[in-house]
N, C-alpha and C positions, 0 to 999 in steps of 0.2 A: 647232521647238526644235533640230533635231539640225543641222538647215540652218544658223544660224544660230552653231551651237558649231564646227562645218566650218569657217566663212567666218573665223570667230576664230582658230582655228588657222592656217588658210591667210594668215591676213595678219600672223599672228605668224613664221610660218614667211620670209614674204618681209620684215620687219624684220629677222628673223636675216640674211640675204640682203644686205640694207641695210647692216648693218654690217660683214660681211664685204667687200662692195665699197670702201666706206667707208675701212675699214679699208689692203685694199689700194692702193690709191687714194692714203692720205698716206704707206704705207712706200713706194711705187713716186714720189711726185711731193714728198715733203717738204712738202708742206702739210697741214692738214688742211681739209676742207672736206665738210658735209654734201650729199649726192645729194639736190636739189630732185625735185620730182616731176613737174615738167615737164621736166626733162632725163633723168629716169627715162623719161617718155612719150616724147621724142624720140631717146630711143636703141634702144627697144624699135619702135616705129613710127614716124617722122619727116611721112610723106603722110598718115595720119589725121588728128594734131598739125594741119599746116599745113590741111587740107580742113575740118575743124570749124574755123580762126579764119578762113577764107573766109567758111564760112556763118555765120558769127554776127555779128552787130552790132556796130560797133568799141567803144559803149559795156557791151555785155553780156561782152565780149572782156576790156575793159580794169579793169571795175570789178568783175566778179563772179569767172572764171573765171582769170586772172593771179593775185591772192593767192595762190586755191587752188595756183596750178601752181606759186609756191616757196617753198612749205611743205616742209619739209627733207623726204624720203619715211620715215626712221626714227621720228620721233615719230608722224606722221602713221599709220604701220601699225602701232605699238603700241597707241596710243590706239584707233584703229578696229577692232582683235582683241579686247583685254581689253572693249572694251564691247561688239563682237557676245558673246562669252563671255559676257559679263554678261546678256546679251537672253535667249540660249539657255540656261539656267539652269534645273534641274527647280523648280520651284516646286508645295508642297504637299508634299513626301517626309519621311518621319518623320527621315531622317538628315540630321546635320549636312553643308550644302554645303563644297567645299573650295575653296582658294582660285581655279583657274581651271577644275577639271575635273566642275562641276558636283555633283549628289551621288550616293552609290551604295548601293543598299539593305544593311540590316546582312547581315552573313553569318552561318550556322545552323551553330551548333555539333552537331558529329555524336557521336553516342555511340559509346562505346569497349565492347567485350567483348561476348558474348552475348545482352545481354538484352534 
């Protein structure tokens, strides 16, 4: 579960990322245009990118694997955070969960003075 709430964060963290490039991106070029995720991969590693569409089948390349790579990477690392978050979820805890950071046991009121 903790794996899982990690991995959500971590991919919410690089949609923050996303837009910030994003972002700079259309104040530096005057357009706007979302970062595909295959130009994400090809800028991040270029030889793995081209070494995986060596090995693979020009039909498993063209029909599976291509959508996937331009799929804008912003929606794509939202979508894939909030639902690993969603996975890793305490399930069973008497307190209400919150909206992404799972839920957290009540806190114990301490008593005051003496007694």
């Amino acid at each position: 579960m903790v794996l899982f709430r990690a991995l959500g964060w971590i991919l919410l963290a690089l949609a923050i990322s996303a837009v910030v490039f994003d972002a700079l991106s259309w104040w530096s070029d005057g357009a706007f245009r979302l970062l595909a995720l295959g130009d994400l991969w090809s800028r991040l590693d270029l030889g793995s990118l081209n070494a995986l569409q060596q090995d693979l089948s020009g039909a498993v390349w063209s029909r599976l694997l291509m959508p996937i790579l331009r799929v804008p990477a912003l929606p794509a690392f939202v979508i894939a955070g909030v639902l690993f978050l969603w996975l890793g979820r305490r399930v069973g805890s008497r307190a209400e969960p919150s909206f992404l950071g799972g839920s957290r046991p009540p806190r114990r009121k301490r008593s005051r003075g003496l007694s």
